[in-house]
N, CA, C and O atoms as CSV, one atom per row, in Angstrom:
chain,resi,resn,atom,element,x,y,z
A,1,UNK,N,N,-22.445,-42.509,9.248
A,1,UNK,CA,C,-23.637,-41.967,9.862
A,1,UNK,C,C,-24.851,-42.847,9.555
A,1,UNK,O,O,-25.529,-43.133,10.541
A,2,UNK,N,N,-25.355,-43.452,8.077
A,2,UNK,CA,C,-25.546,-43.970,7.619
A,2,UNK,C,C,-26.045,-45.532,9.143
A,2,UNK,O,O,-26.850,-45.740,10.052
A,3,UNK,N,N,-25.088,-46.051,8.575
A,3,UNK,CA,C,-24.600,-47.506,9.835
A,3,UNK,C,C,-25.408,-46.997,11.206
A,3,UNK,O,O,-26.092,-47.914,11.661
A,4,UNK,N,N,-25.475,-46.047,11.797
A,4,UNK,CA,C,-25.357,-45.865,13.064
A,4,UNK,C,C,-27.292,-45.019,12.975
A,4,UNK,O,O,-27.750,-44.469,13.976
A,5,UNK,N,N,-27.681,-45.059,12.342
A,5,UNK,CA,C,-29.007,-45.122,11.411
A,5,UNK,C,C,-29.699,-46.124,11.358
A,5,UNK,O,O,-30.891,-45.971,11.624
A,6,UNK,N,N,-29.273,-47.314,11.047
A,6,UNK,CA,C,-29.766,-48.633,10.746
A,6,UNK,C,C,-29.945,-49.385,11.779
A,6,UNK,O,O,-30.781,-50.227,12.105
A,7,UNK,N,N,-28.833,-48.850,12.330
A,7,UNK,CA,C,-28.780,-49.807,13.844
A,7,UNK,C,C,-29.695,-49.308,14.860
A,7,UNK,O,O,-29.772,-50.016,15.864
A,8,UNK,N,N,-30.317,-48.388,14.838
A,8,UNK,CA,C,-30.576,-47.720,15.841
A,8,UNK,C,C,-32.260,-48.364,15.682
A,8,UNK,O,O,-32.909,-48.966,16.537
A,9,UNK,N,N,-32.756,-47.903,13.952
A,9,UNK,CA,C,-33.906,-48.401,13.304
A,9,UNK,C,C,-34.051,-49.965,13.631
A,9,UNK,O,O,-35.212,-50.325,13.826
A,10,UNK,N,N,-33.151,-50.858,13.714
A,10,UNK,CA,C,-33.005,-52.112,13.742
A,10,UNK,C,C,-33.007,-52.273,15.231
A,10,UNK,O,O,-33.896,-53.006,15.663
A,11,UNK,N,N,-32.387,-51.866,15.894
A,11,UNK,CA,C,-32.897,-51.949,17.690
A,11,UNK,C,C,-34.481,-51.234,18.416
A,11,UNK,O,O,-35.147,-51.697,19.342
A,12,UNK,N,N,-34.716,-50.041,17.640
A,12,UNK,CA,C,-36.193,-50.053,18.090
A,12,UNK,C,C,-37.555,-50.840,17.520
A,12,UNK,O,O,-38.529,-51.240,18.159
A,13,UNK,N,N,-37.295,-50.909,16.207
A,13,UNK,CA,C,-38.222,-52.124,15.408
A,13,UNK,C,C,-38.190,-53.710,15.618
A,13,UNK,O,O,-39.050,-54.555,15.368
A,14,UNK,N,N,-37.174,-53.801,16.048
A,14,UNK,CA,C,-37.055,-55.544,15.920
A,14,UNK,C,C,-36.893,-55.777,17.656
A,14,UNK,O,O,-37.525,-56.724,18.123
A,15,UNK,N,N,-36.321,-55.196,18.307
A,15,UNK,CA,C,-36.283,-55.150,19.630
A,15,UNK,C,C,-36.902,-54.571,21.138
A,15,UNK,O,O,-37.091,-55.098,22.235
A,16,UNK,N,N,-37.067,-53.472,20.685
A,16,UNK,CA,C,-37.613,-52.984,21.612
A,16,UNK,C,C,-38.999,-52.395,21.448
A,16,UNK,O,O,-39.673,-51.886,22.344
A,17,UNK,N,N,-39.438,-52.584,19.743
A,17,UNK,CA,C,-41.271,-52.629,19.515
A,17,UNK,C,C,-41.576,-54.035,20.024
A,17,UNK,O,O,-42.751,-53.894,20.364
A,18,UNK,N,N,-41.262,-55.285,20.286
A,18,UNK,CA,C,-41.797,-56.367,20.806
A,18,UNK,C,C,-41.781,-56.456,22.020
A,18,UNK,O,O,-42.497,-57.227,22.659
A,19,UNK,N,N,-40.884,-55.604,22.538
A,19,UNK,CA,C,-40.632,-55.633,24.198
A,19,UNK,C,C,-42.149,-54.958,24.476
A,19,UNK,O,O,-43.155,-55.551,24.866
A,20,UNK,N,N,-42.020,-53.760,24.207
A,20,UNK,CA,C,-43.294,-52.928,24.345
A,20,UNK,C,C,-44.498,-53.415,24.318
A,20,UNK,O,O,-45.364,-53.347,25.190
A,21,UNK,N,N,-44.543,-54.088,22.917
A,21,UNK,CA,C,-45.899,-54.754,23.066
A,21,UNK,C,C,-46.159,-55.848,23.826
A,21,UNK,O,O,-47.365,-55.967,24.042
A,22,UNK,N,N,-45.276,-56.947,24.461
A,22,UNK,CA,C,-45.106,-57.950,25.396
A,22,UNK,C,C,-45.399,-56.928,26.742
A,22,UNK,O,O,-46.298,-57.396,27.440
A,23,UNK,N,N,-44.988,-55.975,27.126
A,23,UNK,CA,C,-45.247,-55.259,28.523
A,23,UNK,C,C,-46.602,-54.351,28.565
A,23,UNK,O,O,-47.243,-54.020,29.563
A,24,UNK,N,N,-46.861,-54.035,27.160
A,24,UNK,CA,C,-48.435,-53.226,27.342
A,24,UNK,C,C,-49.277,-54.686,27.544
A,24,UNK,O,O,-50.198,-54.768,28.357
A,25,UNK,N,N,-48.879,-55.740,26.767
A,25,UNK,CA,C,-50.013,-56.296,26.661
A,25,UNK,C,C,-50.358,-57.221,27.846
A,25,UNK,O,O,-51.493,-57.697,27.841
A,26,UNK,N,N,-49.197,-57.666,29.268
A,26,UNK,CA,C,-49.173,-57.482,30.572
A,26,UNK,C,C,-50.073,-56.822,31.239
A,26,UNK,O,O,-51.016,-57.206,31.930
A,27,UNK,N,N,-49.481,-55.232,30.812
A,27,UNK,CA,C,-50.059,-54.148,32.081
A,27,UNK,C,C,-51.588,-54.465,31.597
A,27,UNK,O,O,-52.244,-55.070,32.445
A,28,UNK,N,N,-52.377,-54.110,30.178
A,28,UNK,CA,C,-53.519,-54.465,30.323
A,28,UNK,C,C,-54.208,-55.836,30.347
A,28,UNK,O,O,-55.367,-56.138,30.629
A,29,UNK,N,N,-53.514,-56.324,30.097
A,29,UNK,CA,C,-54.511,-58.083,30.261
A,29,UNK,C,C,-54.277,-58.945,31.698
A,29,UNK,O,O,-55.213,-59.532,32.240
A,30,UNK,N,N,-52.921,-58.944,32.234
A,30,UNK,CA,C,-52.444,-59.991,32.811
A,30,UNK,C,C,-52.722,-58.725,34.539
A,30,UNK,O,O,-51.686,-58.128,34.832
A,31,UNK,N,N,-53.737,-58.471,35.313
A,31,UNK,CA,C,-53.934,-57.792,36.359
A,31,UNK,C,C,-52.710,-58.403,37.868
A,31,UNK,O,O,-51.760,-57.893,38.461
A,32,UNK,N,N,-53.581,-59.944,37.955
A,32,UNK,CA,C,-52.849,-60.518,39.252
A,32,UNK,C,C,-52.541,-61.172,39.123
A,32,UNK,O,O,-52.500,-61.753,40.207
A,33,UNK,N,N,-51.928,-62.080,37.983
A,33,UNK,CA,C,-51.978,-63.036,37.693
A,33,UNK,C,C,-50.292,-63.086,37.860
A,33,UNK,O,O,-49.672,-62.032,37.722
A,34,UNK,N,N,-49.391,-64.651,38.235
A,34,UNK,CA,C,-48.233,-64.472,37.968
A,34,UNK,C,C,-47.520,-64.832,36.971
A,34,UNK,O,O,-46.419,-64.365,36.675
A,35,UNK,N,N,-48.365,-66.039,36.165
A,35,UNK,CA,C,-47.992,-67.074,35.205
A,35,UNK,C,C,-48.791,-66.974,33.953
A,35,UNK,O,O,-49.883,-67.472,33.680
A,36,UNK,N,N,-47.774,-66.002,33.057
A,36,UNK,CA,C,-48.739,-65.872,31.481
A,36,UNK,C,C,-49.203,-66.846,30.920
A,36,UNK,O,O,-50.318,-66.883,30.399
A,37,UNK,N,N,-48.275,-67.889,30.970
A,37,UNK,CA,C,-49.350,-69.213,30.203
A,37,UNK,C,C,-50.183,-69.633,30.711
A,37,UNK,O,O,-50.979,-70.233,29.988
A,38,UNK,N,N,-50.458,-69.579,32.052
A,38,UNK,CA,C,-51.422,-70.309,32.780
A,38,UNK,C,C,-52.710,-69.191,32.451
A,38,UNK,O,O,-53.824,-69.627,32.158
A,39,UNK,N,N,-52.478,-67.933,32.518
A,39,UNK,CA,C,-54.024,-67.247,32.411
A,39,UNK,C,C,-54.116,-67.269,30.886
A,39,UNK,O,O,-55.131,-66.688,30.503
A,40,UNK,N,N,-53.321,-67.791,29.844
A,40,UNK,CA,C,-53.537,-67.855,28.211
A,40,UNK,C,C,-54.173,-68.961,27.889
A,40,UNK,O,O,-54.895,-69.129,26.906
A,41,UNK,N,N,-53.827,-69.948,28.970
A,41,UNK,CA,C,-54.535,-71.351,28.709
A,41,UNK,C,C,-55.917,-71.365,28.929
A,41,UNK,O,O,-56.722,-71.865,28.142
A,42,UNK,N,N,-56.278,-70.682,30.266
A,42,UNK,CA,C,-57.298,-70.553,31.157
A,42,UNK,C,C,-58.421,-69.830,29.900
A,42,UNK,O,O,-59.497,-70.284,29.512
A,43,UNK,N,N,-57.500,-68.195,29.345
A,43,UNK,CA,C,-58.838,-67.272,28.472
A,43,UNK,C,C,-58.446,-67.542,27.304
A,43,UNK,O,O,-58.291,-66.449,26.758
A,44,UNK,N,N,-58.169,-68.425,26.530
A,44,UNK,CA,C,-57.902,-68.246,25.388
A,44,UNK,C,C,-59.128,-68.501,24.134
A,44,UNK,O,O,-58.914,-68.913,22.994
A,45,UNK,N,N,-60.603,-68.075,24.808
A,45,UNK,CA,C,-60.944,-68.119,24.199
A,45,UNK,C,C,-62.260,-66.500,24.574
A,45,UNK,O,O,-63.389,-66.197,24.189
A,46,UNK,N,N,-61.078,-65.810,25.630
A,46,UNK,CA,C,-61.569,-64.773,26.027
A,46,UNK,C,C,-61.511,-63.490,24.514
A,46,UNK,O,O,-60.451,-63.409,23.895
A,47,UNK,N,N,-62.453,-62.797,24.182
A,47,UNK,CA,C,-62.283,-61.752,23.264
A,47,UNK,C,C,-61.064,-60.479,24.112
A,47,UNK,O,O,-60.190,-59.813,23.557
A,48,UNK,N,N,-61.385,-60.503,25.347
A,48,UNK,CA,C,-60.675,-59.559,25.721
A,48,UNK,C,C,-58.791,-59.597,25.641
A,48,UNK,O,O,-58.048,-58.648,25.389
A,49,UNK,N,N,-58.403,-61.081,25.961
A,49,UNK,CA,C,-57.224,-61.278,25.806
A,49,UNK,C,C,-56.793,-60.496,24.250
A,49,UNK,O,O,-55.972,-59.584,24.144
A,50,UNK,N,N,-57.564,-61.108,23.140
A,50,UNK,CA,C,-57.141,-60.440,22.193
A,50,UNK,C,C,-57.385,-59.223,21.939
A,50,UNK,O,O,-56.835,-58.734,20.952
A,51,UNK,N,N,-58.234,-58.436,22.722
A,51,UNK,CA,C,-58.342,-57.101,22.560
A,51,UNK,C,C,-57.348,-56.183,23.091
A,51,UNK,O,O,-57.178,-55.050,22.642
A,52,UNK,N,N,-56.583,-56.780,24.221
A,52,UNK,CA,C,-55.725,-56.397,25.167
A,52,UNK,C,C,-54.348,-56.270,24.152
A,52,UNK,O,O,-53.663,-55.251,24.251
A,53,UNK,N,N,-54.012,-57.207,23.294
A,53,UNK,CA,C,-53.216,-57.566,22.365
A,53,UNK,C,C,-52.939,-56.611,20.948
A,53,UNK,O,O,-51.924,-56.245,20.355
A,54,UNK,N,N,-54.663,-56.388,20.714
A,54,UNK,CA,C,-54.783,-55.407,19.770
A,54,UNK,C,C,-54.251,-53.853,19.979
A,54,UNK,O,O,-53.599,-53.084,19.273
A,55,UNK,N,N,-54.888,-53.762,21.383
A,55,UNK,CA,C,-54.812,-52.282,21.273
A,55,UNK,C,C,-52.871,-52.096,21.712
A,55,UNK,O,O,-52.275,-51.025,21.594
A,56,UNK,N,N,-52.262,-53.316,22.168
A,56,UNK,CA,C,-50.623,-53.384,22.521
A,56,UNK,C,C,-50.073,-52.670,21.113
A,56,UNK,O,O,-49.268,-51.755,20.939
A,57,UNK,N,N,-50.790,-53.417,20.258
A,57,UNK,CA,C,-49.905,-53.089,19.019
A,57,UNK,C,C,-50.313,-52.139,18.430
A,57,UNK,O,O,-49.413,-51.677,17.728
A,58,UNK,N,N,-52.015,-51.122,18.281
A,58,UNK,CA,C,-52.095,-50.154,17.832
A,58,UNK,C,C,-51.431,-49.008,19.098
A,58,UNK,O,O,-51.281,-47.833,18.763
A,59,UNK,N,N,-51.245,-49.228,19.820
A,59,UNK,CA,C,-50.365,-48.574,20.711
A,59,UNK,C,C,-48.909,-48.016,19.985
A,59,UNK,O,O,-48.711,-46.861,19.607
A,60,UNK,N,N,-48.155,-48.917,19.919
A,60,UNK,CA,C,-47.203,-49.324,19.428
A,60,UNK,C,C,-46.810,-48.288,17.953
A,60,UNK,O,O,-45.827,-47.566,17.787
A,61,UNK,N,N,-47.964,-48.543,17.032
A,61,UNK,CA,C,-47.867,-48.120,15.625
A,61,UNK,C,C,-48.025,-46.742,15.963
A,61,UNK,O,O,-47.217,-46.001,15.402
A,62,UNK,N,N,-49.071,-46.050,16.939
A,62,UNK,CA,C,-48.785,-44.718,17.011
A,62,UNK,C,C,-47.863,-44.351,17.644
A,62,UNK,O,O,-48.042,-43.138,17.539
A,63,UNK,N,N,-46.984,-44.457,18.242
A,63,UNK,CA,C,-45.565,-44.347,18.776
A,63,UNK,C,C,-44.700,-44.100,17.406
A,63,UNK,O,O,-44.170,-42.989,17.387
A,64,UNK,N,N,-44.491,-44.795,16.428
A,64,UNK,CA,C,-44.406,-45.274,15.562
A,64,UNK,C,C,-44.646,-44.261,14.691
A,64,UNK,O,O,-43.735,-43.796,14.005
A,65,UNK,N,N,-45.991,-43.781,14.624
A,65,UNK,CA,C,-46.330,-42.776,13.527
A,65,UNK,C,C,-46.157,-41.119,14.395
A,65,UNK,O,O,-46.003,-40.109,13.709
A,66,UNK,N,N,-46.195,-41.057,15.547
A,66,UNK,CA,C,-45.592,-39.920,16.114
A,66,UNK,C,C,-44.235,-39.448,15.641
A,66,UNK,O,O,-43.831,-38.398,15.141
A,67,UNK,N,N,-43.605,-40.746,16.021
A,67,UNK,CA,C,-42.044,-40.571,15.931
A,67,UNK,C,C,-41.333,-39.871,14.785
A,67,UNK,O,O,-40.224,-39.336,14.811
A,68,UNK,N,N,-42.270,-39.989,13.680
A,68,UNK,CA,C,-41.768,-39.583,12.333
A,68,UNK,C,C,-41.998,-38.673,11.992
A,68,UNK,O,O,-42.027,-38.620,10.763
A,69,UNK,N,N,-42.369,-37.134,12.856
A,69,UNK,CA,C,-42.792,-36.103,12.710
A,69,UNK,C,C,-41.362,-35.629,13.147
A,69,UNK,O,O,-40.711,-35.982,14.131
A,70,UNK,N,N,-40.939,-34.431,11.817
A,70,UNK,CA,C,-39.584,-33.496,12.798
A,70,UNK,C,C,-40.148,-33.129,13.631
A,70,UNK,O,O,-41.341,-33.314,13.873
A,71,UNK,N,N,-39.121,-32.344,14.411
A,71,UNK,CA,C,-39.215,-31.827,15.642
A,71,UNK,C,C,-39.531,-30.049,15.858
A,71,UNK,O,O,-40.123,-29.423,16.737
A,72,UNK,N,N,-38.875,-29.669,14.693
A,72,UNK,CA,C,-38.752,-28.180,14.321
A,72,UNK,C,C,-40.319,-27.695,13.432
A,72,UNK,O,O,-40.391,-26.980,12.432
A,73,UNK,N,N,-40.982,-28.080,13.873
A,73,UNK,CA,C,-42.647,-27.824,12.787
A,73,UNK,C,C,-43.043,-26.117,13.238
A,73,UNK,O,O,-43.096,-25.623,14.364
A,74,UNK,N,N,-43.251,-25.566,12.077
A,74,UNK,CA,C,-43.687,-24.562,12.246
A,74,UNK,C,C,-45.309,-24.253,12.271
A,74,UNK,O,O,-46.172,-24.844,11.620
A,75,UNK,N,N,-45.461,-23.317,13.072
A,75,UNK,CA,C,-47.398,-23.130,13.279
A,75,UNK,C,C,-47.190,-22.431,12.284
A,75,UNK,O,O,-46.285,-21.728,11.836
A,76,UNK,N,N,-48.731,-22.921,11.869
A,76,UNK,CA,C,-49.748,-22.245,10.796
A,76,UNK,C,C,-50.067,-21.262,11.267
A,76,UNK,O,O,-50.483,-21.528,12.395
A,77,UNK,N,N,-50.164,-19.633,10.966
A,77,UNK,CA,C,-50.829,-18.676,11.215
A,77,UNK,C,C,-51.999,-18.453,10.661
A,77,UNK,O,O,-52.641,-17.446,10.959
């Protein structure tokens, strides 16, 4: 059970948190553009590129910090 735990931790952290942040950081930075290096070359000295970047990955971490809440929570009366 263990194994099948790790792997799972090891496919959403190492794999599919970089995917995520590579596709948020698309949807908000890259509008019409077709060629990522070409608009990285072009703003790379844009604040927004890296802001676009930032918020990919605080995105990301709250996904992240959601996730780790059980599911069964009982209300406070």
């Amino acid at each position: 059970m263990k194994s099948k735990t790790k792997k799972a931790r090891f496919f959403i952290n190492y794999i599919l948190g970089p995917v995520y942040i590579l596709f948020m950081f698309r949807i908000t930075f890259f509008e019409d553009y077709e060629s990522f290096t070409e608009k990285i070359i072009e703003h790379k000295s844009d604040p927004m590129m890296y802001l676009a970047f930032i918020l990919a990955v605080i995105s990301w971490l709250f996904i992240q910090w959601g996730a780790k809440f059980p599911k069964n929570n009982k209300q406070i009366s």
